[in-house]
N, C-alpha and C positions, 0 to 999 in steps of 0.2 A: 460261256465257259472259255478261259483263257489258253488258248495253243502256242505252242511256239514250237520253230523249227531251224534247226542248227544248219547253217551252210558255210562250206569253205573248203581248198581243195584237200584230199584225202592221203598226201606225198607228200613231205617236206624236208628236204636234204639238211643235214646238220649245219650246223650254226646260223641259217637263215631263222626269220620269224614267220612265227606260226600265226594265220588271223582266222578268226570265225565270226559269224553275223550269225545273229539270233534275232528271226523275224517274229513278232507277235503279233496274237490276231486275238479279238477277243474283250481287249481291254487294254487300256494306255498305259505307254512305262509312266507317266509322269503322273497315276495315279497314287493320289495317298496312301502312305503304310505298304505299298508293296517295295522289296525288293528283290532285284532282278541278279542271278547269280550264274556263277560258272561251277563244273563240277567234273570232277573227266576219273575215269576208273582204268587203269593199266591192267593189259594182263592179268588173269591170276591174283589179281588186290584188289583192295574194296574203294570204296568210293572217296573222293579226296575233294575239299573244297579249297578252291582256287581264290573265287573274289567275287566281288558284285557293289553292283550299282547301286545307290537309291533312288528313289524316285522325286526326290529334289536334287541328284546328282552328283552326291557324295559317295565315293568307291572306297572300297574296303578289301585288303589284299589279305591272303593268307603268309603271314609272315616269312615261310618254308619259300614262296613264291613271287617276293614281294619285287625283288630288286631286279626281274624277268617280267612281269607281268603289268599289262595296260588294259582297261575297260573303259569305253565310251559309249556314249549313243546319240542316237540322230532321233530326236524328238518327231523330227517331220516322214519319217520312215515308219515309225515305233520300233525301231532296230536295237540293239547294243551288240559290241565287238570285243570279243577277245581278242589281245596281241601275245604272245609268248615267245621273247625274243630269244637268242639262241639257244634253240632246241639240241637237244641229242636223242638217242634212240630211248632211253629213259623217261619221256616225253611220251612215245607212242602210249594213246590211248584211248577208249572213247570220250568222247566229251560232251556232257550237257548241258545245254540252260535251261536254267529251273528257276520260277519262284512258287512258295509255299501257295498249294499242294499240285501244283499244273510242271510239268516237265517235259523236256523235247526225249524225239525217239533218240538223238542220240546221233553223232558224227564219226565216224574212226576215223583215225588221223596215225600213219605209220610217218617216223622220223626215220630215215635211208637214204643212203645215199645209190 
């Protein structure tokens, strides 16, 4: 069974970038047909998909997010990283990595100064 767990720190003061690592355990990002996504839920709204990897490396951004947002990964880790470059309080949110049907518990990430 595929795990994965969101780390990165939980504070991020406006206009800096926001990063997360997403460790997986379980099974290889660089396996066929999975990919590897980000997901994060503000407040009081429902779930918002951000972007995600493939597992030959090709990223795919949510358009709403595109021209803020970076995803990579470290093959030798089984890692991938969200970047969200200047944040605002708008930004607070939790944030997942998920691929089909395995999902992290989830990181809160408050944007403050």
């Amino acid at each position: 069974q595929v795990q994965l767990q969101e780390s990165g720190p939980g504070l991020v003061k406006p206009s800096q970038t926001l990063s997360l690592t997403c460790t997986v355990s379980g099974g290889s990002i660089t396996a066929n047909y999975y990919y590897w996504n980000w997901i994060r839920q503000p407040p009081g709204k429902g779930l918002e998909w951000m972007g995600g990897i493939a597992s030959g490396g090709s990223t795919y951004y949510s358009p709403s997010l595109k021209s803020r947002t970076s995803i990579s990964r470290d093959t030798s880790k089984n890692q991938f990283t969200l970047q969200l470059s200047s944040v605002t309080p708008e930004d607070t949110a939790v944030y997942y990595c998920a691929t089909d049907p395995y999902q992290g518990q989830g990181t809160q990430v408050t944007v403050s100064s």
